[in-house]
C-alpha positions in Angstrom: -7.0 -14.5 -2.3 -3.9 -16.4 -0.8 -6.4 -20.0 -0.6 -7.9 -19.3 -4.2 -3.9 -18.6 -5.7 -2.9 -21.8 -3.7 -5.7 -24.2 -4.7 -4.7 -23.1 -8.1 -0.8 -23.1 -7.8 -1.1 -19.2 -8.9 1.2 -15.9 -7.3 -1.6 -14.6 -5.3 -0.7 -11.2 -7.1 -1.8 -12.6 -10.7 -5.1 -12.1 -8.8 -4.8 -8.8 -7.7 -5.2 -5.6 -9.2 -3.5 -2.8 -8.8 -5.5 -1.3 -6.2 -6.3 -4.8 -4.2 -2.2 -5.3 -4.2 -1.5 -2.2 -2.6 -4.2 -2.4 0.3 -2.8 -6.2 1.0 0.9 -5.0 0.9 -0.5 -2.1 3.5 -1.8 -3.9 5.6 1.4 -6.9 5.8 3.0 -3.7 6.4 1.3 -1.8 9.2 -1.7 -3.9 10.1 -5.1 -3.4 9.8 -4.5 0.7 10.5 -2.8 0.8 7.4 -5.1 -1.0 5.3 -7.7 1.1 6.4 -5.9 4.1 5.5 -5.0 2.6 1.8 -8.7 1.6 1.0 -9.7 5.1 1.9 -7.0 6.8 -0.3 -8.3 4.7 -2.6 -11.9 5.5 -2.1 -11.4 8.9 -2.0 -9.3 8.7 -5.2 -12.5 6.5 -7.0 -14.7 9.1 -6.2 -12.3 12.1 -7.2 -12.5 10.4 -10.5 -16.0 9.5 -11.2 -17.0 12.6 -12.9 -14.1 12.9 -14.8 -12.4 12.9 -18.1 -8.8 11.4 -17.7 -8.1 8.9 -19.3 -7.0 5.6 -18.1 -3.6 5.9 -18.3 -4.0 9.3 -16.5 -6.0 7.9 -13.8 -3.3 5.4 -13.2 -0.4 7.9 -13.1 -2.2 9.8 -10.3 -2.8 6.3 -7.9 0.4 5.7 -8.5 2.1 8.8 -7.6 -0.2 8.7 -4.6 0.7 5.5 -3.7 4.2 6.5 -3.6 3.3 9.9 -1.5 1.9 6.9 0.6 4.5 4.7 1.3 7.5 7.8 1.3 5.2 9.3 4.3 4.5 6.1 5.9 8.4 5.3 6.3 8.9 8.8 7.2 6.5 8.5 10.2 7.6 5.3 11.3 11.6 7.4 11.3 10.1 10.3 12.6 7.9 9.0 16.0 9.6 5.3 16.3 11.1 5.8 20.2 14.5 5.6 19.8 14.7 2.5 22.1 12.9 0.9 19.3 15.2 1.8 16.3 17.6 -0.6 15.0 20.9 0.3 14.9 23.4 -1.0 12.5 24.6 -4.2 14.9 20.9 -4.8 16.0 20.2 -5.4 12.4 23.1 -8.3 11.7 21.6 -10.3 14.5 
């Protein structure tokens, strides 16, 4: 997506959707473990859905609340079982 969105002088998010966008921001964010983890939310969540009767808008509102659950857990984690020789304190960050 990043070539395609250069070649034509686009944000490479006008090329994303929703779901796309929030695999690629998992994975910058925790390499390719998280981006594993984010297509198979996602994968689960597609096939959650295929029989159903939400509506669109519906459908949306639960990925996105999921997607936060994601994130919120994800940064808990990485609080949680970061060794504390690892965690930044408030001086290691201002360098």
């Amino acid at each position: 997506y990043r070539k395609i969105a250069e070649y034509f002088k686009v944000d490479v998010n006008y090329l994303l959707t929703e779901d796309e966008e929030f695999v690629v921001q998992a994975s910058e964010q925790y390499g390719s473990r998280g981006m594993k983890q984010a297509k198979d939310l996602i994968e689960g969540m597609s096939g959650l859905f295929a029989g159903g009767t939400l509506s669109e808008q519906d459908k949306d509102a639960v990925m996105k609340a999921l997607q936060d659950i994601y994130w919120e857990s994800k940064a808990r984690n990485v609080e949680k079982y970061t060794p504390k020789k690892y965690k930044k304190t408030g001086t290691d960050a201002e360098e």
